[in-house]
TILUM-988152 format. One record per residue: residue number from 1; x, y, z of N, C-alpha, C, O in turn. Coordinates in nm, 2 decimals. Layout:
BEGIN
NUM_X_Y_Z_X_Y_Z_X_Y_Z_X_Y_Z
...
// end
This chain:
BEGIN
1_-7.06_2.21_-3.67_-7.13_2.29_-3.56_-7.09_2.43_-3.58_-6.97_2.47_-3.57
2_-7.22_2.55_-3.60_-7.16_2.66_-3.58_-7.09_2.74_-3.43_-7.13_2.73_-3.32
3_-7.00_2.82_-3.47_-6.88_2.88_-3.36_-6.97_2.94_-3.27_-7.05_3.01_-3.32
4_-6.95_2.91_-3.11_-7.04_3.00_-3.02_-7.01_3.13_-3.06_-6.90_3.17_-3.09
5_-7.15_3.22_-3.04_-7.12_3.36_-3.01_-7.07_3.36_-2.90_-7.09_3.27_-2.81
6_-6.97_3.53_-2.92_-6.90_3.58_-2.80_-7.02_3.67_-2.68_-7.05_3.78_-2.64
7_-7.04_3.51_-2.65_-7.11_3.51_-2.48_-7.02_3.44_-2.38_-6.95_3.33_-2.39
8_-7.03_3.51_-2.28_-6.91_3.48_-2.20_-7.02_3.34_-2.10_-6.95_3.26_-2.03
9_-7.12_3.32_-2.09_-7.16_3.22_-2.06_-7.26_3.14_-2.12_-7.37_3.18_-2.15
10_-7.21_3.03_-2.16_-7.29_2.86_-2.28_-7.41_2.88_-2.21_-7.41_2.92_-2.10
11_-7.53_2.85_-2.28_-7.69_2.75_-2.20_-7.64_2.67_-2.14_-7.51_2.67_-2.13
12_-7.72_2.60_-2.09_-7.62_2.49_-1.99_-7.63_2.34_-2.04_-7.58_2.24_-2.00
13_-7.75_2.37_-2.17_-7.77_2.25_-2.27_-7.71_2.27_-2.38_-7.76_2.22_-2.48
14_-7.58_2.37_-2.39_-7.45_2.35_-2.48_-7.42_2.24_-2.55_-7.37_2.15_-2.49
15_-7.45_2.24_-2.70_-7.46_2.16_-2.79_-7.31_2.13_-2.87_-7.28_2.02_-2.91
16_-7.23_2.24_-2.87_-7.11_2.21_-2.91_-7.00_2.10_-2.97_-6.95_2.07_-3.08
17_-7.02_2.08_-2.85_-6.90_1.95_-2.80_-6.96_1.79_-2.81_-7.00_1.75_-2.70
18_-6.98_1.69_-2.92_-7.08_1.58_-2.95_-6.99_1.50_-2.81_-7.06_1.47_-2.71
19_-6.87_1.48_-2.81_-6.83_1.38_-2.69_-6.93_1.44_-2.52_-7.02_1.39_-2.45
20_-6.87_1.57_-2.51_-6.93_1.61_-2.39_-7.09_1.61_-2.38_-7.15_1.54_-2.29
21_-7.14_1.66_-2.44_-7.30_1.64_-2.46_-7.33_1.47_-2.42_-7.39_1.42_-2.33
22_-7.26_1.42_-2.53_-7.29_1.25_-2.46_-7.27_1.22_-2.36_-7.36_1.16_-2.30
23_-7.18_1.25_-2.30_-7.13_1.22_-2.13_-7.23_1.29_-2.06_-7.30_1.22_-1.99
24_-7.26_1.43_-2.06_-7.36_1.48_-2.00_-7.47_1.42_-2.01_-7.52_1.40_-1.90
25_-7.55_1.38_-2.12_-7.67_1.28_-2.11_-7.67_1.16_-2.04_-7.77_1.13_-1.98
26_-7.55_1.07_-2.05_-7.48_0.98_-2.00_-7.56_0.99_-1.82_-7.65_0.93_-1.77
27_-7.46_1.10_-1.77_-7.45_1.14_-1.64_-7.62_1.19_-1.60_-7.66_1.18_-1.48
28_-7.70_1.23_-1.70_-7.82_1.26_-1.70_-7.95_1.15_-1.63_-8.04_1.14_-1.55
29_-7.84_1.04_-1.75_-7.98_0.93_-1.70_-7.94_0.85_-1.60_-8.01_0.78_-1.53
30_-7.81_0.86_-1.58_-7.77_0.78_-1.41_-7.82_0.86_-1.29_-7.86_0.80_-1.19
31_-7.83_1.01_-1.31_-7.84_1.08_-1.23_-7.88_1.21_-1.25_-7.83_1.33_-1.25
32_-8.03_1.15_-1.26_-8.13_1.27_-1.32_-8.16_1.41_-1.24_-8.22_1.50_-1.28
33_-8.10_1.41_-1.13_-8.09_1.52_-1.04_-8.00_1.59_-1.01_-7.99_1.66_-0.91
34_-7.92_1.55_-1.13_-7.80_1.64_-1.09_-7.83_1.73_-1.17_-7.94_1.74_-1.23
35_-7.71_1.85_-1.18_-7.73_1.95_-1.29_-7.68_1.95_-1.40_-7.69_2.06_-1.47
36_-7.63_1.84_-1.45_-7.58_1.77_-1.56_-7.56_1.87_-1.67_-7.63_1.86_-1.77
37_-7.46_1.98_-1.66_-7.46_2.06_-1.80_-7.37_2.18_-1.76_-7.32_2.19_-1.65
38_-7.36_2.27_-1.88_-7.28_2.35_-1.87_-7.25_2.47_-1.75_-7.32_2.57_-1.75
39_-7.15_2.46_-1.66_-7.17_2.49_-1.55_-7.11_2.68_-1.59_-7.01_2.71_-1.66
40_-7.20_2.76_-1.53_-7.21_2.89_-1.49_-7.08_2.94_-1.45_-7.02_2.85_-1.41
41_-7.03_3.03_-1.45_-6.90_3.10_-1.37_-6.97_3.16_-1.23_-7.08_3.21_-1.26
42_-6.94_3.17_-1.13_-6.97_3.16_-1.03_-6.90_3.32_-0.93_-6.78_3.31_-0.89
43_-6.95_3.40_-0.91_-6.87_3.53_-0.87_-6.92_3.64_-0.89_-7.03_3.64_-0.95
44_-6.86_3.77_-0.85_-6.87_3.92_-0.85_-6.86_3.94_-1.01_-6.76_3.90_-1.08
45_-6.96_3.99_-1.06_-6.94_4.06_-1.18_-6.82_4.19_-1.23_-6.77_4.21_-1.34
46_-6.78_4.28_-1.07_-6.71_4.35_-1.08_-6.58_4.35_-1.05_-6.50_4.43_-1.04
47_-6.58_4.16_-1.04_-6.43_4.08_-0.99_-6.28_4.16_-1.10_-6.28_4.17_-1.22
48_-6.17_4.21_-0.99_-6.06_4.25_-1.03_-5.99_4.10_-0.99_-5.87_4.09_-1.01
49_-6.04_4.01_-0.95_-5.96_3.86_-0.97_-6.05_3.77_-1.02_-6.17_3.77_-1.00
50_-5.98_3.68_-1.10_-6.03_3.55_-1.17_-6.02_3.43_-1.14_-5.92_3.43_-1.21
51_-6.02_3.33_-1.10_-5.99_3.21_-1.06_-6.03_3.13_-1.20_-6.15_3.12_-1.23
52_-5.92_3.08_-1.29_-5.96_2.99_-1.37_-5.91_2.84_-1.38_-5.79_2.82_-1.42
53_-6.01_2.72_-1.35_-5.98_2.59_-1.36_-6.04_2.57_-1.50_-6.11_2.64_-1.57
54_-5.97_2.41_-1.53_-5.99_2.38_-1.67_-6.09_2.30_-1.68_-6.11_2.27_-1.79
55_-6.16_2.25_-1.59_-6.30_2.19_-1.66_-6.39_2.14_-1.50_-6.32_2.12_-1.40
56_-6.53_2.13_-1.51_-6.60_2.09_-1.39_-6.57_1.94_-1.38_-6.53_1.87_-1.47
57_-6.59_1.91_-1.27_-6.57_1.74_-1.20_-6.71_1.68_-1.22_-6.80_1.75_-1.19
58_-6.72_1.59_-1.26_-6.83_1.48_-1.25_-6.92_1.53_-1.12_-7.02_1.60_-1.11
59_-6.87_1.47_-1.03_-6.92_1.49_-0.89_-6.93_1.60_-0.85_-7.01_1.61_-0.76
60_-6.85_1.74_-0.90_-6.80_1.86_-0.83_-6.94_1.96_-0.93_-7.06_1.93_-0.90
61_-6.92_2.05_-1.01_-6.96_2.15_-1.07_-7.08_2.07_-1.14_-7.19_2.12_-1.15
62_-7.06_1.97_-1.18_-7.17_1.87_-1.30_-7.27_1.86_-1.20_-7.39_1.84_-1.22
63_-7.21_1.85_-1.07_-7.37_1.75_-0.96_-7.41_1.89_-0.93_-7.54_1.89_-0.93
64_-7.38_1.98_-0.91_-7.39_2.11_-0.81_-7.42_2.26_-0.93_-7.49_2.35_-0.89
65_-7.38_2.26_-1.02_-7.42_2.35_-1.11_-7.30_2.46_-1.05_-7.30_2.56_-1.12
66_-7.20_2.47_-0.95_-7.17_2.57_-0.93_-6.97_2.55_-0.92_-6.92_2.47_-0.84
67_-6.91_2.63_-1.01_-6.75_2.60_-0.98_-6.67_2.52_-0.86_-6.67_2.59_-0.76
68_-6.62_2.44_-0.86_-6.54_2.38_-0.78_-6.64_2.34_-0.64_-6.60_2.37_-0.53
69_-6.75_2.27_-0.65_-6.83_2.30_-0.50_-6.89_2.15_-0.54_-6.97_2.13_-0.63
70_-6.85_2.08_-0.48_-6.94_1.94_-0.42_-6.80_1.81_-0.45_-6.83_1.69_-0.45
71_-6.67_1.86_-0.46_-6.54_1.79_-0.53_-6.45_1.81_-0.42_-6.46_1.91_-0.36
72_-6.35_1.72_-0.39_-6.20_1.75_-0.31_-6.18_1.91_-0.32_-6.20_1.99_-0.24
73_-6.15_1.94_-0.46_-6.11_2.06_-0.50_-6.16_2.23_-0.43_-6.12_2.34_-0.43
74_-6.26_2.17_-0.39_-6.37_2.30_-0.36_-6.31_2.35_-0.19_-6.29_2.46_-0.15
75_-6.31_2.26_-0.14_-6.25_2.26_0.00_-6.17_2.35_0.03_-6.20_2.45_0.09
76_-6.01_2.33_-0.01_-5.93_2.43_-0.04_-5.97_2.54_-0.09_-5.98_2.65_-0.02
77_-5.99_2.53_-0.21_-6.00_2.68_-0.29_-6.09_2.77_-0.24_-6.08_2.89_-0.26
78_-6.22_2.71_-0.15_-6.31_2.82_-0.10_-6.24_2.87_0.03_-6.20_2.99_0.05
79_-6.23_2.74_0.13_-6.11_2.84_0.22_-5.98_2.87_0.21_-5.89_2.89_0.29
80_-5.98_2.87_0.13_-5.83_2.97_0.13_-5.90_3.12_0.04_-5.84_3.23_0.06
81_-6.04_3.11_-0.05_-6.04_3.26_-0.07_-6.08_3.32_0.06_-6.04_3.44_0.08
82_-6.15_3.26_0.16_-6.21_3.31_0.24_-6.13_3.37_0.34_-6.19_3.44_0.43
83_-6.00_3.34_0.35_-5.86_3.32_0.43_-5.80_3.48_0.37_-5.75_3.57_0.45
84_-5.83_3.50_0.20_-5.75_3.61_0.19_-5.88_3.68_0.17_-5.86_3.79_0.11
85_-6.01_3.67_0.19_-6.08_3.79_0.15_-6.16_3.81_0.03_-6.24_3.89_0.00
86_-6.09_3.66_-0.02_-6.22_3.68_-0.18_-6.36_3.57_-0.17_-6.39_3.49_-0.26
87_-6.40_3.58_-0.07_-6.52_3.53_-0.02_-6.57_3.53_0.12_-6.49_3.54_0.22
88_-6.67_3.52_0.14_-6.74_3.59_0.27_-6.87_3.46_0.33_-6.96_3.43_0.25
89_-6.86_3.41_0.42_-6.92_3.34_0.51_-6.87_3.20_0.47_-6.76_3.19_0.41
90_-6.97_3.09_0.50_-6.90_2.94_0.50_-6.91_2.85_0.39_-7.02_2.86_0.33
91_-6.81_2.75_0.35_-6.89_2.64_0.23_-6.89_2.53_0.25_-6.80_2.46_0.26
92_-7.01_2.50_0.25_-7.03_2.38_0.28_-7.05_2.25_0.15_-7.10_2.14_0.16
93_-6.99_2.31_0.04_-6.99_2.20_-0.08_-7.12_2.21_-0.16_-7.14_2.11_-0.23
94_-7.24_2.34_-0.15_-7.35_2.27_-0.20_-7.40_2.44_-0.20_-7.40_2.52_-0.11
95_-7.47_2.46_-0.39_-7.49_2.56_-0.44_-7.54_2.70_-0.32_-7.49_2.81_-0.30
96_-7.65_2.62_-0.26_-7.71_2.71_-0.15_-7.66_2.75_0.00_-7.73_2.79_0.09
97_-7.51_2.72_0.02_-7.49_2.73_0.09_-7.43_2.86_0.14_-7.34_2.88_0.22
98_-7.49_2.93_0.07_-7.50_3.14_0.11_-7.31_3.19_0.10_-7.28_3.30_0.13
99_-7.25_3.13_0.07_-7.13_3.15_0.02_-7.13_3.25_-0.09_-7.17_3.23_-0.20
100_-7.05_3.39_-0.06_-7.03_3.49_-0.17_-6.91_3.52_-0.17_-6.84_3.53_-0.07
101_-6.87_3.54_-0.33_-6.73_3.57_-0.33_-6.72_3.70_-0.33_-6.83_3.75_-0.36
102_-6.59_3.80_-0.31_-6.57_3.91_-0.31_-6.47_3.98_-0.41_-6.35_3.98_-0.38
103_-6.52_4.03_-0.52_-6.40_4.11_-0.59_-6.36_3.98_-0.66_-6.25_4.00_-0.73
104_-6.40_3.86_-0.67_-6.38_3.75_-0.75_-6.41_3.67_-0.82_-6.38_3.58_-0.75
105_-6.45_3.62_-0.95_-6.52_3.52_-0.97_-6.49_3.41_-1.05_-6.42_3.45_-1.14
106_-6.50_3.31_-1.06_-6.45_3.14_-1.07_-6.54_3.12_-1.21_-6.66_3.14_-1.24
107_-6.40_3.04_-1.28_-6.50_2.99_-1.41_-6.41_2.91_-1.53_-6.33_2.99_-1.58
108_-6.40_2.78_-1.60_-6.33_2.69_-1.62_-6.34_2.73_-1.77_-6.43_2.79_-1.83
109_-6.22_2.68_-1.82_-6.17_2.67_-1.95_-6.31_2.59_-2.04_-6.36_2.62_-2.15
110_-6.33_2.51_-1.97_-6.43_2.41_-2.03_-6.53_2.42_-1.93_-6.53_2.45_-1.81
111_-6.62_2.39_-2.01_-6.79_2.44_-1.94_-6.87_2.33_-1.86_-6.95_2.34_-1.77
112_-6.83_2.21_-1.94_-6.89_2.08_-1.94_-6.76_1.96_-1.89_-6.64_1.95_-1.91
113_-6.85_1.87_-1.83_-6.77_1.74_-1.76_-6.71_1.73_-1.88_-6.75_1.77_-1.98
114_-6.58_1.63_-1.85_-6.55_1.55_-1.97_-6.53_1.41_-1.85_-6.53_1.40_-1.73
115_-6.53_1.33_-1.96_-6.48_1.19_-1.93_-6.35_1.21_-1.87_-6.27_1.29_-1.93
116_-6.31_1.13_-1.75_-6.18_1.12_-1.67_-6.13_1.26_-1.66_-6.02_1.31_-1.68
117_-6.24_1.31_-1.62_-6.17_1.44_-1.59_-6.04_1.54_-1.72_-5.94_1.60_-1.68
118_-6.08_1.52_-1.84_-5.98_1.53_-1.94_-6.00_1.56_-2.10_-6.00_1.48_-2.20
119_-6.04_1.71_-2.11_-6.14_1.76_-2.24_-6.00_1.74_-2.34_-5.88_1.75_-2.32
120_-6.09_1.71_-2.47_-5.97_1.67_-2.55_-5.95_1.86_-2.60_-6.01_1.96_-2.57
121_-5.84_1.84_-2.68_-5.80_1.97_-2.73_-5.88_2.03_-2.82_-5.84_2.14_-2.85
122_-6.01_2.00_-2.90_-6.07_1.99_-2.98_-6.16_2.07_-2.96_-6.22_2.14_-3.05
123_-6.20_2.05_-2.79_-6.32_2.09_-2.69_-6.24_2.22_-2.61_-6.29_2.33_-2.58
124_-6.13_2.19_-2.58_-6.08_2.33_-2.54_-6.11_2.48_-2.61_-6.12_2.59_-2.56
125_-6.10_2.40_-2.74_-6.08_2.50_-2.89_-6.17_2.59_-2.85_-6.16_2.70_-2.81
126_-6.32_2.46_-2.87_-6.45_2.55_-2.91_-6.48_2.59_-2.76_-6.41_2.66_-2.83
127_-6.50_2.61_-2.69_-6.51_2.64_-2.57_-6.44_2.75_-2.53_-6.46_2.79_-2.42
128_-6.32_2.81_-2.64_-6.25_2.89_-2.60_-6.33_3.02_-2.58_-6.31_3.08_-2.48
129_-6.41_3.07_-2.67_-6.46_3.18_-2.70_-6.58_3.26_-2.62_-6.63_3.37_-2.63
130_-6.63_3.13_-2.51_-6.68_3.15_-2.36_-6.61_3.20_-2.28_-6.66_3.26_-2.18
131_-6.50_3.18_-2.30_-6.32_3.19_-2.20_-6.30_3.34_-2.23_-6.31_3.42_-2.14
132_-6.28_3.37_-2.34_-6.27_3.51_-2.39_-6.38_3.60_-2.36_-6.34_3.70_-2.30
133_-6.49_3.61_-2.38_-6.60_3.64_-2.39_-6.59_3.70_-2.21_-6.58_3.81_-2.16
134_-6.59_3.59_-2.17_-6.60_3.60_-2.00_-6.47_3.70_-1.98_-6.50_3.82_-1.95
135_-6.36_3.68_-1.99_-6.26_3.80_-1.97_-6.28_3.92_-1.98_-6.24_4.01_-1.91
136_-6.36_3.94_-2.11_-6.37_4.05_-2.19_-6.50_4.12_-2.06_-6.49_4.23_-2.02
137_-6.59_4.04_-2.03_-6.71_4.08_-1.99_-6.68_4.16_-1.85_-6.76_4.23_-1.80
138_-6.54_4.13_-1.78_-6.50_4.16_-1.66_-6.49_4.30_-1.70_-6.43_4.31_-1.81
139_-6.52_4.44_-1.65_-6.41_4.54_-1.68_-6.32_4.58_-1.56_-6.24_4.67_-1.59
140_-6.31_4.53_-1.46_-6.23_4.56_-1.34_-6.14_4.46_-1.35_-6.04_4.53_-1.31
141_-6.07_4.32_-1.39_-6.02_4.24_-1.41_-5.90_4.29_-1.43_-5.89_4.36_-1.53
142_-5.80_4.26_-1.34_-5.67_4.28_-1.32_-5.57_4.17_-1.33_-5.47_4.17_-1.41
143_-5.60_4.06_-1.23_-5.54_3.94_-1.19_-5.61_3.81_-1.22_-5.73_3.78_-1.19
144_-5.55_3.74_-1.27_-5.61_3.57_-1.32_-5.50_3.48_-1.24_-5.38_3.51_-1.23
145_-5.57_3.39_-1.21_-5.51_3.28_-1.12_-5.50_3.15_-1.22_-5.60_3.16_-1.28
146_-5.47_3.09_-1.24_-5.48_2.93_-1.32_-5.43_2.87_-1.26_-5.33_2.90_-1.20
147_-5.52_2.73_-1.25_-5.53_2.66_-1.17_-5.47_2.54_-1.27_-5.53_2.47_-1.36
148_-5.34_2.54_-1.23_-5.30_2.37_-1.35_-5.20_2.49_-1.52_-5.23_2.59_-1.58
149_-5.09_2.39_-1.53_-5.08_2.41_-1.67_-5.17_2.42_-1.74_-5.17_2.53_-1.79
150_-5.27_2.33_-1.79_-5.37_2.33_-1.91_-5.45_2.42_-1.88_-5.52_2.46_-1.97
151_-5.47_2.49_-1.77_-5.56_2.62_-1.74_-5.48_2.74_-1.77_-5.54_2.84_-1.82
152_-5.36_2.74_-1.75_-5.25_2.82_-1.78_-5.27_2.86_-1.94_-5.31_2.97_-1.99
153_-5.21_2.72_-2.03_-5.23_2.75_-2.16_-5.39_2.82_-2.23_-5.42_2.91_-2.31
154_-5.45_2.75_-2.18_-5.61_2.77_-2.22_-5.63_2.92_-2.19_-5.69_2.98_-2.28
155_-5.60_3.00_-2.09_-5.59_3.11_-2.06_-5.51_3.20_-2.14_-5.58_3.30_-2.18
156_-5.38_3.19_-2.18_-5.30_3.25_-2.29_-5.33_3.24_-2.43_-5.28_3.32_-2.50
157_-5.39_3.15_-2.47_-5.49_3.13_-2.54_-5.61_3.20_-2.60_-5.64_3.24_-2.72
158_-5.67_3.22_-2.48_-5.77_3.30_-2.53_-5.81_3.46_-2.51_-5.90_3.54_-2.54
159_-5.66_3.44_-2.46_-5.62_3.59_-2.47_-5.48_3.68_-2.62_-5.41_3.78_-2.64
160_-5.52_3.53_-2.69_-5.44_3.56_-2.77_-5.27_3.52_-2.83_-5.21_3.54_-2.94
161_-5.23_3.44_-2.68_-5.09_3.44_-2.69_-5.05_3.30_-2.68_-5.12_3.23_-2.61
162_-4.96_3.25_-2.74_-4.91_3.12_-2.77_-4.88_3.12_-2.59_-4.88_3.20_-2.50
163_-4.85_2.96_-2.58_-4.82_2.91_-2.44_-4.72_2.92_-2.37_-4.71_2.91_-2.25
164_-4.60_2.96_-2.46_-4.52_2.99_-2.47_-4.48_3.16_-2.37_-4.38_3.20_-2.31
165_-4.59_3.22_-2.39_-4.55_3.36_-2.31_-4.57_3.38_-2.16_-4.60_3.48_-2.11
166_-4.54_3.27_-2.11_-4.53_3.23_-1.94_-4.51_3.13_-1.91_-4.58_3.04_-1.95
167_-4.41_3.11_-1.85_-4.31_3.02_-1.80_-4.48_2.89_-1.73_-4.60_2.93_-1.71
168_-4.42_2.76_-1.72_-4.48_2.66_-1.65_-4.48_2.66_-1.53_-4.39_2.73_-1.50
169_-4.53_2.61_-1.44_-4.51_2.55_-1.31_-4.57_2.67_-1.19_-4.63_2.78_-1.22
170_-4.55_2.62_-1.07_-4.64_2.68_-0.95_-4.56_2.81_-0.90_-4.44_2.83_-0.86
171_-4.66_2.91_-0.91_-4.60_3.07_-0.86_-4.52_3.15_-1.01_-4.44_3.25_-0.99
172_-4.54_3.11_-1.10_-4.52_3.16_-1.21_-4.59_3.25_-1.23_-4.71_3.24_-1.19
173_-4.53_3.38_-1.30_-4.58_3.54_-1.31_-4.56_3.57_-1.44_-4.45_3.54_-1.51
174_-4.68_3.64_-1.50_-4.64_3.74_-1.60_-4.77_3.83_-1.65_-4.89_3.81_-1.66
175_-4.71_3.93_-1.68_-4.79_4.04_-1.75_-4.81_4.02_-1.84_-4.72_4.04_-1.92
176_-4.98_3.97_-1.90_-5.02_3.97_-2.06_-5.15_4.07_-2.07_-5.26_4.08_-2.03
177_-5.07_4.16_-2.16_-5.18_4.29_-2.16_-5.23_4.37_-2.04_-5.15_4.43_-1.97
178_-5.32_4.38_-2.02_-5.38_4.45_-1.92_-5.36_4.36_-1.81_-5.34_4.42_-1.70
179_-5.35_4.24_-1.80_-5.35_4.15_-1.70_-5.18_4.09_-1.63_-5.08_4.09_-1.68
180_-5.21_4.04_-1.50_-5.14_3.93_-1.44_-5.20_3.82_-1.43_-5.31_3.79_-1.37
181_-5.08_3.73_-1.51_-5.15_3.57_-1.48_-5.07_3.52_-1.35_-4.96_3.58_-1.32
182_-5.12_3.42_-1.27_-5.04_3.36_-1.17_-5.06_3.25_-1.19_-5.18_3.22_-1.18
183_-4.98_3.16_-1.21_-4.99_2.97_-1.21_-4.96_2.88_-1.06_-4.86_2.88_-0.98
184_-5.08_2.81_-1.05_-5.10_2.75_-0.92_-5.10_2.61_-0.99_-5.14_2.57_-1.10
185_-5.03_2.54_-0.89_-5.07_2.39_-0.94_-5.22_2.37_-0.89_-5.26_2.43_-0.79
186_-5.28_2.30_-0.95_-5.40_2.29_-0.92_-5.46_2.23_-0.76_-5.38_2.18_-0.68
187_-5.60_2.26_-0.74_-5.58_2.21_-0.58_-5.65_2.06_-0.62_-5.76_2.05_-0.57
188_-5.62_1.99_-0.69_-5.69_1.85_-0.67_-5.64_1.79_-0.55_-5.54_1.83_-0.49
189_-5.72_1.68_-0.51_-5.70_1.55_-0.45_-5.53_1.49_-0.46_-5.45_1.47_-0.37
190_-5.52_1.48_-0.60_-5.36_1.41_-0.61_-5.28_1.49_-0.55_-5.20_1.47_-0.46
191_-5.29_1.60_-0.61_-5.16_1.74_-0.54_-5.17_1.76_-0.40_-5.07_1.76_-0.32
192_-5.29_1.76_-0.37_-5.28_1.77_-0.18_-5.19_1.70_-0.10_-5.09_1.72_-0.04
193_-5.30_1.55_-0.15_-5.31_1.43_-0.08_-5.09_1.38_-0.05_-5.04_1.34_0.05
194_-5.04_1.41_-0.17_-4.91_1.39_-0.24_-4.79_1.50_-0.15_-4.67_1.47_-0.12
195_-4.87_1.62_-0.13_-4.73_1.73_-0.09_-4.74_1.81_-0.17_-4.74_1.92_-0.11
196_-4.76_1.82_-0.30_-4.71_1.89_-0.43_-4.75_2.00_-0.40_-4.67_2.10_-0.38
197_-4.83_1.99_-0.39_-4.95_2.16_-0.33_-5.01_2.19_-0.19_-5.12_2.16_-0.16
198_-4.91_2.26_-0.09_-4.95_2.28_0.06_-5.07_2.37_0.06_-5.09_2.44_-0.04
199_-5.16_2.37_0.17_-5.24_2.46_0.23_-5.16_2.63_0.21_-5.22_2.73_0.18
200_-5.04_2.64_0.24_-4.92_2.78_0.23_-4.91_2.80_0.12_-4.91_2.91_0.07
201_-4.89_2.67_0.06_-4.80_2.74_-0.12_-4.95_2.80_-0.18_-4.94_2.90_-0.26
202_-5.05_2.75_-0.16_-5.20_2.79_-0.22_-5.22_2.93_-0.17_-5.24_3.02_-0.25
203_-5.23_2.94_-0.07_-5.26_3.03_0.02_-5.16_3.15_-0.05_-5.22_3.26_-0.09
204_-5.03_3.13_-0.06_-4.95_3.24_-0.10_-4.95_3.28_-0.27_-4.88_3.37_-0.31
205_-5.04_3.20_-0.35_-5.08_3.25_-0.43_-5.20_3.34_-0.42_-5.22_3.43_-0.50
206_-5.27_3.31_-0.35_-5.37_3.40_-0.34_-5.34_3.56_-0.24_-5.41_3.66_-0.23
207_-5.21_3.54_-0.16_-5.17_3.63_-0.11_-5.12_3.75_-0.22_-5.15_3.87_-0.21
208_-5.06_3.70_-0.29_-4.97_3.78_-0.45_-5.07_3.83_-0.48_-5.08_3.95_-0.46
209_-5.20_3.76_-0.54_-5.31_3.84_-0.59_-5.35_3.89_-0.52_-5.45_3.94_-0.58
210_-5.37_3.94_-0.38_-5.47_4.04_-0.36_-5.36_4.19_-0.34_-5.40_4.30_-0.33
211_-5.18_4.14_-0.35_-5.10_4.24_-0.35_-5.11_4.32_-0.46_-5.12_4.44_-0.47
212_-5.10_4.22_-0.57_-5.15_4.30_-0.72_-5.25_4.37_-0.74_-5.27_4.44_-0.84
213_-5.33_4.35_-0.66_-5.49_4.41_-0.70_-5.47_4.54_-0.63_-5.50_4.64_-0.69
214_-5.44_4.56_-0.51_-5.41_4.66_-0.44_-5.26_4.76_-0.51_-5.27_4.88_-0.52
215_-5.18_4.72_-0.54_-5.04_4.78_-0.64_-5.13_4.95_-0.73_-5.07_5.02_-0.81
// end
């Protein structure tokens, strides 16, 4: 398969990836009304913050066409931007529900569902150059958030830098290039539901970023 051009956003019938395409058709004919395909980044074009998760949910971005919005995950992360400011009115889980973000915009390592929630490394690869593409496309982009280790690495990545140049785990900081990354454990279901990840510890990563953006 030839290497995507450096477009920061896939068709959303992204041919790429032979496993994901299948699951997406898959998901197609169970559920012909969903939006079954390569989900959009979702946000301010002139976003000095990034929010990046590593791939859309079955149920979440795949059913809804839009980042983190119809899944556990969406819940949290829209109110809590809304909490610090990087979004404006209400979400109700569902594309039209007049929800704008502010100075921010949301957008996954991987474009397309995978099976169990879990793109192999192969699909990360090719997918990367959407990831890049999209960075590049920001010119106010100061602050990146990653949502999860594998969003962490996928991010350093495609900015060039082995995984290795920022520590792992939650509230982890560092300056790569023009940028600050910040690592959040992700807001799934398991992390909530578990402790791992408070409504506060989330919240105070997104406090850091709007201090950096202002610095």
């Amino acid at each position: 398969m030839t290497p995507p051009a450096p477009v920061a956003e896939p068709p959303a019938d992204c041919p790429l990836c032979p496993r994901l395409v299948a699951y997406r058709a898959d998901n197609a004919r169970r559920e012909p009304d969903w939006f079954n395909g390569a989900a959009p980044s979702f946000g301010d074009p002139e976003a000095r913050l990034l929010v990046a998760g590593l791939a859309p949910g079955r149920t979440g971005a795949n059913r809804t066409g839009r980042p983190f919005t119809g899944d556990h995950a969406g819940w949290l992360l829209y109110q809590t931007l809304i909490d610090t400011g990087f979004a404006q009115g209400t979400y109700d889980a569902r594309p039209d529900d007049g929800l704008r973000l502010i100075d921010c915009m949301i957008t996954n390592a991987v474009r397309c569902a995978p099976p169990g929630n879990k793109p192999l490394p192969v699909e990360e690869a090719t997918c990367r150059p959407f990831l890049t593409a999209r960075l590049d496309a920001l010119p106010r982009l100061r602050v990146i958030v990653t949502l999860g280790d594998v969003s962490r690495r996928n991010v350093l990545k495609a900015l060039g830098k082995p995984a290795s140049a920022m520590a792992a785990g939650h509230g982890s900081e560092a300056r790569i290039g023009p940028y600050v990354l910040l690592n959040s454990y992700h807001c799934s279901r398991l992390n909530t539901n578990t402790g791992r990840l408070t409504p506060l510890m989330f919240r105070e990563i997104f406090e850091r970023a709007r201090a950096l953006i202002q610095m």
